[in-house]
C-alpha positions as CSV (number, residue, x, y, z in Angstrom):
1,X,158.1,164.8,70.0
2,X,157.9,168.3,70.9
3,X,156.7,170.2,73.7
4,X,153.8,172.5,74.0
5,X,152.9,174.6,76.3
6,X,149.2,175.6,77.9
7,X,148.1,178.3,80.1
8,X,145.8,177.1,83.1
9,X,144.3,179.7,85.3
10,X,147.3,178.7,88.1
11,X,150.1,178.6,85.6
12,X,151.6,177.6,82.7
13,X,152.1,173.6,82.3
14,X,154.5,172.4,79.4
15,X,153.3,169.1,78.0
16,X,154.4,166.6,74.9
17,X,152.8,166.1,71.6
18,X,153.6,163.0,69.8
19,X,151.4,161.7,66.6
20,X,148.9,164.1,66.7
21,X,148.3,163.9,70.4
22,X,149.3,165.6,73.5
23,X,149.6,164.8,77.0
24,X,149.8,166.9,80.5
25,X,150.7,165.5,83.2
26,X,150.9,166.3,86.8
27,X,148.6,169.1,87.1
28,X,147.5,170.3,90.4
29,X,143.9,171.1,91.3
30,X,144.2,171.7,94.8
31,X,147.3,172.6,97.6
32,X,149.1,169.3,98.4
33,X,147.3,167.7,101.6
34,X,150.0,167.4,104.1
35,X,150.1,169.6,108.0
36,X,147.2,170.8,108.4
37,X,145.5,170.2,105.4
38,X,145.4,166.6,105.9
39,X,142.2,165.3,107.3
40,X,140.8,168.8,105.5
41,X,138.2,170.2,102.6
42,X,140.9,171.0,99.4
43,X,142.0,174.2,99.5
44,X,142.8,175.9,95.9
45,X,146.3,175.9,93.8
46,X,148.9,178.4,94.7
47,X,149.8,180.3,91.4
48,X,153.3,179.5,89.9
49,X,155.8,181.6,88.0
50,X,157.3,180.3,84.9
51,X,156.1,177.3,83.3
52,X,155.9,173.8,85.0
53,X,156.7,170.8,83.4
54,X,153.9,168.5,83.2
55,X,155.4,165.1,81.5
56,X,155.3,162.6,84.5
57,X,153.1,161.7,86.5
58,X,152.5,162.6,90.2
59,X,152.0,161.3,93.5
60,X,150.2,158.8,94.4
61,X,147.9,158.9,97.8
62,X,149.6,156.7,100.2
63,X,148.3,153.0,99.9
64,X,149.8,149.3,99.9
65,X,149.8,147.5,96.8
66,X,147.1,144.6,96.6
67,X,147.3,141.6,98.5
68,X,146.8,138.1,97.3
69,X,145.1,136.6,94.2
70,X,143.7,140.5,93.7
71,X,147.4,141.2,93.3
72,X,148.2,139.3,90.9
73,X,145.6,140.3,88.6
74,X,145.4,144.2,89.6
75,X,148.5,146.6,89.2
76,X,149.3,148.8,91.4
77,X,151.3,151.8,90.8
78,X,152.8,153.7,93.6
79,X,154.6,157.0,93.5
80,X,156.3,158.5,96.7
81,X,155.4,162.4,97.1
82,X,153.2,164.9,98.4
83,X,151.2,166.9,95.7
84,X,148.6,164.1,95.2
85,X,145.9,166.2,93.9
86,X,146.4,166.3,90.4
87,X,145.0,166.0,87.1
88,X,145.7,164.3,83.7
89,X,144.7,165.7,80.4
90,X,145.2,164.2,77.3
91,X,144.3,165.8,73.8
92,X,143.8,166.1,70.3
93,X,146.3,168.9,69.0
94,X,143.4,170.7,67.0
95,X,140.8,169.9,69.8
96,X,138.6,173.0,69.5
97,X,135.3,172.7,71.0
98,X,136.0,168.8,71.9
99,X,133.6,166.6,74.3
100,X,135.2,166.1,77.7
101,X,135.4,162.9,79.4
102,X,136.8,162.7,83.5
103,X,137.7,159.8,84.6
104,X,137.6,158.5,88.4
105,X,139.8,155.4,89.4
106,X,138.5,152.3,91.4
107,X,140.5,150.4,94.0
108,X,137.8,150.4,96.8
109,X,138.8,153.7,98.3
110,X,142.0,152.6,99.7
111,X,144.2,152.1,96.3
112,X,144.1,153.3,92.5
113,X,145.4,156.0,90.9
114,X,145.4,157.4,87.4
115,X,149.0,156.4,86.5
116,X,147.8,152.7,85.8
117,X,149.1,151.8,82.8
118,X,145.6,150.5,81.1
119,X,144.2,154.2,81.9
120,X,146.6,155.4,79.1
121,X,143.9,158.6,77.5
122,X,145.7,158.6,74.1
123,X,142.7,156.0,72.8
124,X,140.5,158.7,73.7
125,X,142.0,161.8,71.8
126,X,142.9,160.1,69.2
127,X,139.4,159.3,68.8
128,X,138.7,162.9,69.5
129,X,137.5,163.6,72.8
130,X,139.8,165.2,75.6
131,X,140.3,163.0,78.7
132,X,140.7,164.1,81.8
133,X,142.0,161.6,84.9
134,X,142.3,162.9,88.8
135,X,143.8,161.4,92.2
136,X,142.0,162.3,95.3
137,X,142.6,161.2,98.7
138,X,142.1,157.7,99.9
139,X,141.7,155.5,102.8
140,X,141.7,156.9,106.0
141,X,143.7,160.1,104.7
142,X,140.4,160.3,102.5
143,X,137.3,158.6,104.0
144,X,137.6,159.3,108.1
145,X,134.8,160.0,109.9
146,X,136.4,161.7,112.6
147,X,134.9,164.4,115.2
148,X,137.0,167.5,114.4
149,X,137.8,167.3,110.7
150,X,134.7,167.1,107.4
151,X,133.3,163.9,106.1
152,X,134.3,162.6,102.6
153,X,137.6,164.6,101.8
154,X,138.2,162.1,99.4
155,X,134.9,163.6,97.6
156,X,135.7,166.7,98.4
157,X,138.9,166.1,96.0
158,X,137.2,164.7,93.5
159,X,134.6,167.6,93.0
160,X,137.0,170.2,93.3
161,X,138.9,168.3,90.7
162,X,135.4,168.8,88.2
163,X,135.3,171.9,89.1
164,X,139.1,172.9,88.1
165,X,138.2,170.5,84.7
166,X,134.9,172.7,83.9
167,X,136.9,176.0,84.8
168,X,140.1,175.4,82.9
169,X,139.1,172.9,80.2
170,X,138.9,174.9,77.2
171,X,142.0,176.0,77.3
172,X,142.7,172.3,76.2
173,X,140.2,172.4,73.5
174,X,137.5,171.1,75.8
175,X,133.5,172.2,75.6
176,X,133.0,172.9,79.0
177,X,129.4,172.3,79.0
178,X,130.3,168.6,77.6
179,X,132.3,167.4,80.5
180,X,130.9,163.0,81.5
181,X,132.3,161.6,84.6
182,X,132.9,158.1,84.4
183,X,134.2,155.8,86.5
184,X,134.5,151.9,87.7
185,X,134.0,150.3,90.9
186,X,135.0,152.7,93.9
187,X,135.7,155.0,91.4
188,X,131.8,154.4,89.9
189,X,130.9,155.0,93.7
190,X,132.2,158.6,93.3
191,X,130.6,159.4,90.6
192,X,127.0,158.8,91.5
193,X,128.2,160.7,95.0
194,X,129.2,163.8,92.7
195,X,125.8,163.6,90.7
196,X,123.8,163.6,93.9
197,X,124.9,167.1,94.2
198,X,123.0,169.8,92.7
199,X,125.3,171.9,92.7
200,X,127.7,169.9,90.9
201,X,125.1,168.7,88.4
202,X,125.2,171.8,86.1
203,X,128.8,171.1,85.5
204,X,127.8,167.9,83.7
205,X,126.5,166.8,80.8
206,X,126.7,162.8,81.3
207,X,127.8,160.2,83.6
208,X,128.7,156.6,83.4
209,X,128.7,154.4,86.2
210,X,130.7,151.1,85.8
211,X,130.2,148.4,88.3
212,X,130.0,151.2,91.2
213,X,127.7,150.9,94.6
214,X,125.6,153.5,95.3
215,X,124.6,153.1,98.9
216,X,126.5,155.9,101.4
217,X,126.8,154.3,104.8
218,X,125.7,155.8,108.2
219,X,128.2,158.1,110.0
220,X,128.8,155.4,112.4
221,X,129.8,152.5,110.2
222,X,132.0,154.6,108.1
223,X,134.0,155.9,111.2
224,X,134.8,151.6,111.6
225,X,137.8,151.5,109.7
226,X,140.0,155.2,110.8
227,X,138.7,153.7,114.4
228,X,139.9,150.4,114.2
229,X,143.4,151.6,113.0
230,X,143.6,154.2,115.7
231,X,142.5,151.7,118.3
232,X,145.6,149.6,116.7
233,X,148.0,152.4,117.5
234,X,147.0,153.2,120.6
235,X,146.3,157.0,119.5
236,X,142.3,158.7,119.8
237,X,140.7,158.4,116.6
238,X,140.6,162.2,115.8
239,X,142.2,164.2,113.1
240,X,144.5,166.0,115.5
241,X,145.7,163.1,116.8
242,X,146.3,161.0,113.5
243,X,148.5,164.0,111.9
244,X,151.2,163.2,114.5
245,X,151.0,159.6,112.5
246,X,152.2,159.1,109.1
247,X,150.1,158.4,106.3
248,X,152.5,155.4,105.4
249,X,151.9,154.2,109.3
250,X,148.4,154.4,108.8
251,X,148.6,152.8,105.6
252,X,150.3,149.9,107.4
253,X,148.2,149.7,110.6
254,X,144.9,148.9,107.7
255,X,146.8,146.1,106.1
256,X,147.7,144.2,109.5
257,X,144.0,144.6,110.1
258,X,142.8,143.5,107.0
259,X,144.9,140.7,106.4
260,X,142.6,137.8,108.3
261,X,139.4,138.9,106.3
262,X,136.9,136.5,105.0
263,X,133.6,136.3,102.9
264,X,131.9,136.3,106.1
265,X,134.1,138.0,108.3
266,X,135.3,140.8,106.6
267,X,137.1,144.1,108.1
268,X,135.1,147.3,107.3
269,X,136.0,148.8,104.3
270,X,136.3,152.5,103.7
271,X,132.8,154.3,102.7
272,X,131.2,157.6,102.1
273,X,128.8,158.5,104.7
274,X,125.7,161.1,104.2
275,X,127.2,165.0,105.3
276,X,125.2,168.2,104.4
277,X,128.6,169.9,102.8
278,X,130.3,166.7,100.4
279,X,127.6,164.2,100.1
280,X,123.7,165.5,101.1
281,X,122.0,162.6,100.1
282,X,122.6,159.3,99.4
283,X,123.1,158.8,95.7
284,X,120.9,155.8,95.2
285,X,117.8,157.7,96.0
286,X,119.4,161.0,94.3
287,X,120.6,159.7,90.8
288,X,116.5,158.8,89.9
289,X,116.2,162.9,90.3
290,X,119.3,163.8,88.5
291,X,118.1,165.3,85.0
292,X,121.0,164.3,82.5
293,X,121.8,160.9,80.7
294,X,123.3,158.3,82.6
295,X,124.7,154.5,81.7
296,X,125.0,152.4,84.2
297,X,125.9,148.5,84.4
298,X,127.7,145.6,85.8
299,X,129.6,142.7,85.1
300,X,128.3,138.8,84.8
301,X,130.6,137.6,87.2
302,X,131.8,140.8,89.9
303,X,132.6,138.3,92.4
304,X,135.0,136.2,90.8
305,X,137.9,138.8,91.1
306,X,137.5,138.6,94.8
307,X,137.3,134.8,95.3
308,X,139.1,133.1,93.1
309,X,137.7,129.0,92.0
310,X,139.4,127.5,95.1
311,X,137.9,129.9,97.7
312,X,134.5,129.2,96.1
313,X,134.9,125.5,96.4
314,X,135.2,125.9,100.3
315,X,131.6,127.6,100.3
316,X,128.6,125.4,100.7
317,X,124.5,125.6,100.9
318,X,125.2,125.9,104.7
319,X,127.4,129.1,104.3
320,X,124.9,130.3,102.2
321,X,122.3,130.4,105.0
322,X,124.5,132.5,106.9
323,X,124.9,134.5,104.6
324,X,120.8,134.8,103.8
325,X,120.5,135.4,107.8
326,X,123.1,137.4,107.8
327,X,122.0,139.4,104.9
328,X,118.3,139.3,106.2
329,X,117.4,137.7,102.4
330,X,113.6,136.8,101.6
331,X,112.7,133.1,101.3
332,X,112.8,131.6,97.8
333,X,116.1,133.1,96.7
334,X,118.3,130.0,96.8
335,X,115.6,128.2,94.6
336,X,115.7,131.5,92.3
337,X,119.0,131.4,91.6
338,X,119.5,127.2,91.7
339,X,117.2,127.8,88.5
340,X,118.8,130.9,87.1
341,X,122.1,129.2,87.4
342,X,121.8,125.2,87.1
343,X,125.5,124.3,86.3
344,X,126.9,126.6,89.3
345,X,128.1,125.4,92.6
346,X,126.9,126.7,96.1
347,X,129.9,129.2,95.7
348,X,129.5,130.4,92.3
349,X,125.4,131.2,93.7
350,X,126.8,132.8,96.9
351,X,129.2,135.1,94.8
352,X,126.3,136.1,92.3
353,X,124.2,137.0,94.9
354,X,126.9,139.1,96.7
355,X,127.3,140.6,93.3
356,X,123.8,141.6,93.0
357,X,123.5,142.7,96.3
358,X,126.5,145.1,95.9
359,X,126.0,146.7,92.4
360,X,123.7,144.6,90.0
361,X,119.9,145.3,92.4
362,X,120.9,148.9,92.7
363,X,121.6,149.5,89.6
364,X,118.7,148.2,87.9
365,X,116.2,150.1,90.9
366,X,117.9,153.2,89.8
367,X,117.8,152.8,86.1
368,X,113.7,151.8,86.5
369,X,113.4,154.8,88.5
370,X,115.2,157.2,86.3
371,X,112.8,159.7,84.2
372,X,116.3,160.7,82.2
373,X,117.7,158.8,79.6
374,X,119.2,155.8,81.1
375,X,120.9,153.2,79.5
376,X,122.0,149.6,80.9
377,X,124.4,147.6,80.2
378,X,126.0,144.1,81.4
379,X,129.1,143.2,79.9
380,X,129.6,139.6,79.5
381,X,132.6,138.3,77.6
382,X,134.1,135.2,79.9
383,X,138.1,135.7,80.1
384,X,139.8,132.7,80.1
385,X,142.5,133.4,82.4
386,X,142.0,131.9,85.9
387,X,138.6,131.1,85.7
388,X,137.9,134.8,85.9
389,X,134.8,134.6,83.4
390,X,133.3,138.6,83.5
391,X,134.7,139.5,86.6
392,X,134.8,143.0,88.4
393,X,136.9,145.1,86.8
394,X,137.4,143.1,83.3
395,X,135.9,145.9,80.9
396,X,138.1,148.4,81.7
397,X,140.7,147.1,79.3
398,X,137.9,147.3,76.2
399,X,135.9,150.5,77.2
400,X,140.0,152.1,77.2
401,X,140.7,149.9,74.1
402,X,143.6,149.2,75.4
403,X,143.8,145.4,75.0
404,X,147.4,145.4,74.2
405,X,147.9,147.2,77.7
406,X,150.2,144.7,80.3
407,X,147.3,145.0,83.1
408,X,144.4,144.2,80.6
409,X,146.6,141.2,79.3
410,X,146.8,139.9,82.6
411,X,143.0,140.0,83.3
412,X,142.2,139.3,80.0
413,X,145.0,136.8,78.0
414,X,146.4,138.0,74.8
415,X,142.8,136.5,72.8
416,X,140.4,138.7,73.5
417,X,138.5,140.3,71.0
418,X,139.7,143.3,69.7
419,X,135.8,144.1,68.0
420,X,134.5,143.9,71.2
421,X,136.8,146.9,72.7
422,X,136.1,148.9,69.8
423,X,132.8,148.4,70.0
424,X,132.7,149.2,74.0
425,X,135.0,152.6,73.1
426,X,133.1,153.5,70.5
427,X,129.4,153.4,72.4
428,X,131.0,155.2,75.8
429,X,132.5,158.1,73.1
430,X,129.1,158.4,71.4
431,X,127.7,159.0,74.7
432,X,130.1,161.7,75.5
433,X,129.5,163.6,72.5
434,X,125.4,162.7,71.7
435,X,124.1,161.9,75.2
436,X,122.9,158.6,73.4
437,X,125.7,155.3,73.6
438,X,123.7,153.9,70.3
439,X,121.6,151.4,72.1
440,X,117.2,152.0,73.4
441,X,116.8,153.9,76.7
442,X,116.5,151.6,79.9
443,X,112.6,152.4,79.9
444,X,112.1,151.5,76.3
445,X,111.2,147.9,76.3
446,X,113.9,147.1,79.8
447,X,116.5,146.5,77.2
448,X,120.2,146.1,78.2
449,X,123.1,146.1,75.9
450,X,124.5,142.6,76.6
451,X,129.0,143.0,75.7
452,X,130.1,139.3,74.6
453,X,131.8,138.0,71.7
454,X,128.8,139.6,70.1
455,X,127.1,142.5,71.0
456,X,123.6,142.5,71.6
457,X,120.7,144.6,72.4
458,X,118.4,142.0,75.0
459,X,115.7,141.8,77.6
460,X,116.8,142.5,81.0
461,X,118.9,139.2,81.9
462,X,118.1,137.0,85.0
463,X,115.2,139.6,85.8
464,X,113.6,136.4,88.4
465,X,116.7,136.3,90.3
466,X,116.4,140.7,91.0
467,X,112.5,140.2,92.1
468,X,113.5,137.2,94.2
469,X,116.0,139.5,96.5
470,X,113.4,142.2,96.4
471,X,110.5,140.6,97.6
């Protein structure tokens, strides 16, 4: 192993090469968010002397570890410190003119970070591409609405964190003009927020959106969570007030909220709201005018990650109707699904609706709009651990190839097929370096690359059940 050393426009960063590959580590983009820059737009990277050593990696943004079933199937990596803006890079040693893939986290933007294990980018330059991964802000420290400090900080982060990739990336061997953003869940959430930006779209050249809503919420329902945990601690919800607070208090104050949640009765979660500075329009309607190739997809069975077999026993056709009222769901959709899904119980139908409420319906509006390339995917492969089938979050082990990874074991078992991962890396790769993943355009036909035990190119699946909720 030796130790190279690259010049970024802030400073030098020593790395490690090992096998033809090297990694940095620990990179900052942006000042550490702490004082008065918590609650604030990132503000640029103090020049250093000398050369910083960039082999671990850094601070995490302050978050709780997963509770529950989620926990046991999700890790969670949390490291103490300040300077949580950082990025990743990962690289071929020769990389010369290399396509660029960014990667955003999920974890519902309250956990994540790019220290997981399974988000390893050595897969990716050894294949040839050089991988980027970023932290931003999260939670409340990321996602307040509050009335003296700017919306969507969190996004903030994550665009200034393109920016510093597009500025600095070819001096990692990096094409800055070939830079895809892709991310999963939360993390596919910010994504589609960045590409509904114009002025962040001419730093891109493709984006992939995995399993990620795309709605922004109004001003007032995103403010829910930062004012429920201020109205815990007795403190006005503003940003002046919450600095006199740690982040690890607030961090604390959202878990004793969250912790009596149900299907039908859940806490607010954390959300981007629509702001003329981080987030000018919301990215559903945005994305069908953003001019660059996209893929976008879901899993089978999103839901089963969050209710696991025993929760969805409890569920019946009665909570169902709640949930239709609640929802405000056109008639016919029970009988829609009943047929689309004969073998399932009422709470295996109640979790594929929420799934295609969530992320499957928009996705598929989005990709039908789209006049750019657009490709679709659903991946498919049932896991036999827990039940789990395709649930939320699942592919992330194949599209990483990183099957032997500890976190993608524990989703996944020690079986699953390793063809299948290669395959999934291989397409998102191709994509990053020909615009084109290998399979028809959306438009083409409506076909959708269906990922199971084998791979196949098909009609749109379950298409009844999407014109039922659309009615």
């Amino acid at each position: 192993m030796s130790h190279p050393v690259v010049h970024t426009e802030a400073g030098a960063v020593s790395g490690t090469r090992f096998e033809g590959i090297e990694r940095y580590l620990r990179i900052p983009y942006a000042q550490p968010p702490v004082g008065a820059r918590r609650f604030a737009l990132p503000e640029p990277v103090a020049a250093w002397e000398g050369v910083r050593e960039a082999t671990a990696f850094g601070p995490t943004s302050p978050q709780s570890p997963y509770p529950g079933f989620v926990g046991e199937l999700l890790a969670s990596t949390i490291i103490p410190g300040d300077d949580i803006l950082t990025v990743n890079v990962w690289r071929p040693a020769d990389a010369d003119g290399a396509a660029v893939m960014l990667w955003v986290h999920g974890g519902a933007l309250e956990r994540g970070t790019s220290a997981i294990s399974t988000y390893d980018g050595t897969p990716f330059a050894r294949d040839g591409v050089v991988f980027v991964s970023a932290n931003y802000r999260l939670g409340a420290e990321g996602f307040s609405v509050l009335p003296d400090a700017p919306r969507n900080v969190g996004l903030a982060d994550a665009a200034e964190a393109l920016r510093w990739t597009h500025r600095n990336i070819a001096r990692f061997g990096g094409d800055p003009s070939r830079i895809t953003i892709f991310g999963e869940s939360a993390g596919g959430a910010v994504v589609a927020a960045l590409l509904a930006r114009e002025d962040l779209r001419p730093l891109l050249a493709g984006a992939v959106i995995e399993s990620g809503p795309l709605d922004a919420v109004s001003a007032e329902r995103a403010a829910r969570p930062t004012q429920d945990i201020a109205r815990k601690l007795g403190t006005p919800a503003t940003a002046e007030a919450l600095r006199t607070i740690s982040p690890e208090r607030l961090v604390a104050a959202r878990d004793e909220l969250t912790a009596s949640s149900t299907l039908l009765k859940a806490a607010p979660g954390f959300n981007a709201t629509i702001d003329p500075t981080t987030l000018p329009e919301n990215p559903r309607r945005a994305l069908v005018d953003a001019d660059l190739p996209v893929i976008i997809g879901t899993n089978t069975d999103e839901y089963r990650l969050w209710y696991p077999a025993a929760a969805l026993a409890k569920l019946s056709r009665r909570t169902y109707a709640l949930l239709a009222l609640a929802k405000r769901l056109p008639r016919g959709v029970w009988r829609e699904y009943r047929a689309a899904f004969r073998d399932a119980s009422p709470g295996e139908i109640i979790g594929q609706v929420l799934t295609d409420l969530a992320v499957r319906q928009p996705a598929i509006e989005v990709a039908r709009a789209r006049s750019a390339p657009t490709f679709v995917y659903e991946f498919a492969w049932p896991s036999p651990v827990r039940d789990l089938r395709a649930a939320h979050a699942l592919e992330i082990g194949f599209v990483f190839d990183a099957l032997g990874d500890s976190g993608a074991i524990t989703m996944a078992g020690t079986g699953a097929p390793q063809e299948l991962a290669t395959r999934m890396h291989a397409d998102w790769i191709r994509f990053a370096e020909t615009g084109d993943p290998g399979w028809p355009a959306f438009r083409d036909g409506q076909l959708v690359r269906r990922y199971d035990t084998s791979t196949e190119d098909v009609p749109l699946p379950r298409a009844e059940v999407l014109a039922a909720l659309t009615r």
